[in-house]
C-alpha positions as CSV (number, residue, x, y, z in Angstrom):
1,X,-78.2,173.2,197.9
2,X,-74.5,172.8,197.1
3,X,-73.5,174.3,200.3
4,X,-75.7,171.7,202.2
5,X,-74.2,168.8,200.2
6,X,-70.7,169.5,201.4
7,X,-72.3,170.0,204.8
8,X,-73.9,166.5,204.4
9,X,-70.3,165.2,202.6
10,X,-68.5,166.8,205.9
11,X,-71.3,165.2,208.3
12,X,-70.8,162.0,206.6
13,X,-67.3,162.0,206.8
14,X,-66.8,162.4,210.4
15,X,-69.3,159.4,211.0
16,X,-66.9,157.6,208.9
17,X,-64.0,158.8,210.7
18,X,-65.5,158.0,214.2
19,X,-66.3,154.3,212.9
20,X,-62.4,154.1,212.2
21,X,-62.0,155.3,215.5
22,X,-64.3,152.8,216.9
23,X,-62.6,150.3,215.5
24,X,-59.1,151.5,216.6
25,X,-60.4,151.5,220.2
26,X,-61.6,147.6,219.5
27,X,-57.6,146.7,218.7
28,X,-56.8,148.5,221.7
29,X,-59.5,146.8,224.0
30,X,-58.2,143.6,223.0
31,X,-54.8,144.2,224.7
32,X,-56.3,145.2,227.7
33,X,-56.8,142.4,230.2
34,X,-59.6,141.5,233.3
35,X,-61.7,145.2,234.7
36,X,-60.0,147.2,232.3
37,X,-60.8,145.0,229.0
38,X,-64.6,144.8,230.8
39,X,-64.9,148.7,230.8
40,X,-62.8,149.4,227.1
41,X,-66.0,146.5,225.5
42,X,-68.8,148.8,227.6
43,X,-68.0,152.3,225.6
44,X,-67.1,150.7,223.0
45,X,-70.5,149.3,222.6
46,X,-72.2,152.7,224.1
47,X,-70.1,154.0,221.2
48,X,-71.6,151.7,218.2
49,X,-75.1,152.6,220.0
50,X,-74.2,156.6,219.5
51,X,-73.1,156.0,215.9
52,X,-75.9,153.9,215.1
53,X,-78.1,156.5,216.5
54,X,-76.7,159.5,214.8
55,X,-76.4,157.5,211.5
56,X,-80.2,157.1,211.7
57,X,-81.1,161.0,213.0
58,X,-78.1,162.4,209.8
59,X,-80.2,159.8,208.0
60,X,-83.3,161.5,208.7
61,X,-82.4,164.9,208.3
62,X,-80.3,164.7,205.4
63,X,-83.9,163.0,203.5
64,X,-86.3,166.0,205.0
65,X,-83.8,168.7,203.5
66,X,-84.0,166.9,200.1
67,X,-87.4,166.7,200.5
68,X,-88.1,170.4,201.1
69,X,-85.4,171.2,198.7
70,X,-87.5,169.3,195.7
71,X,-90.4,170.6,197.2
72,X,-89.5,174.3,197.0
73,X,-88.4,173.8,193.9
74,X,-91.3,172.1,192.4
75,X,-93.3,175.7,193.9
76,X,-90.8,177.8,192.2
77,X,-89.9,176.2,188.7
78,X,-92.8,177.5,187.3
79,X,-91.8,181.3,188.0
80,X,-88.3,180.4,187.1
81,X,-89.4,179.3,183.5
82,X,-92.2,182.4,183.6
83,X,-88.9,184.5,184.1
84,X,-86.8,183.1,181.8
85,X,-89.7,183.7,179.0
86,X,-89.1,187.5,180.0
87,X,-85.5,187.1,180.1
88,X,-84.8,186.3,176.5
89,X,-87.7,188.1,175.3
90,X,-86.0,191.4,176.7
91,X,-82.7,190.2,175.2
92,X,-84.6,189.8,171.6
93,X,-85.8,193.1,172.1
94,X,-82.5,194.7,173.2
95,X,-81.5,193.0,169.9
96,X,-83.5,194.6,168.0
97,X,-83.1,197.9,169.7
98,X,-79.8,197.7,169.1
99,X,-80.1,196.3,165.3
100,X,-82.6,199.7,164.6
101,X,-79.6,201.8,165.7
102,X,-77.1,200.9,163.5
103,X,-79.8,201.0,160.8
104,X,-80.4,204.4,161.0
105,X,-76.7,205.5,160.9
């Protein structure tokens, strides 16, 4: 899951990044002057609509990864702590094994 948070971080990031671009183009378009200035406002608005729209779809799929992620690990946490029983309780008895060894010497 940490891999897919810096995924999400780096997805987030470059929606930021083309907001500030957004914006840049906005200071630009308001130099520009008559059919030019008319154009510049049109993709700057199809622009906002994009962002808006991938916003909402990152939005989306960023909540249905979490989702399965808790969902997945809801299924599994069970084994994990079955596992983790065996786990120490195979470390107790290599304690011990190894405890009986230097006994006997």
């Amino acid at each position: 899951m940490a891999k897919e948070k810096s995924n999400f971080e780096e997805v987030e990031s470059i929606l930021q990044d083309i907001g500030t671009k957004i914006e840049h183009l906005i200071e630009k378009g308001a130099e520009a002057t008559g059919e030019a200035k008319v154009e510049i406002e049109n993709k700057i608005n199809a622009l906002r609509e994009n962002k808006t729209t991938l916003e909402e779809e990152f939005k989306k799929a960023k909540e249905k990864v979490e989702q399965a992620y808790q969902e997945k690990r809801e299924e599994i946490e069970p084994n994990l702590q079955e596992s983790k029983k065996h786990f120490l309780n195979a470390l107790e008895q290599i304690k011990l094994a190894i405890k009986a060894l230097f006994e006997k010497k």
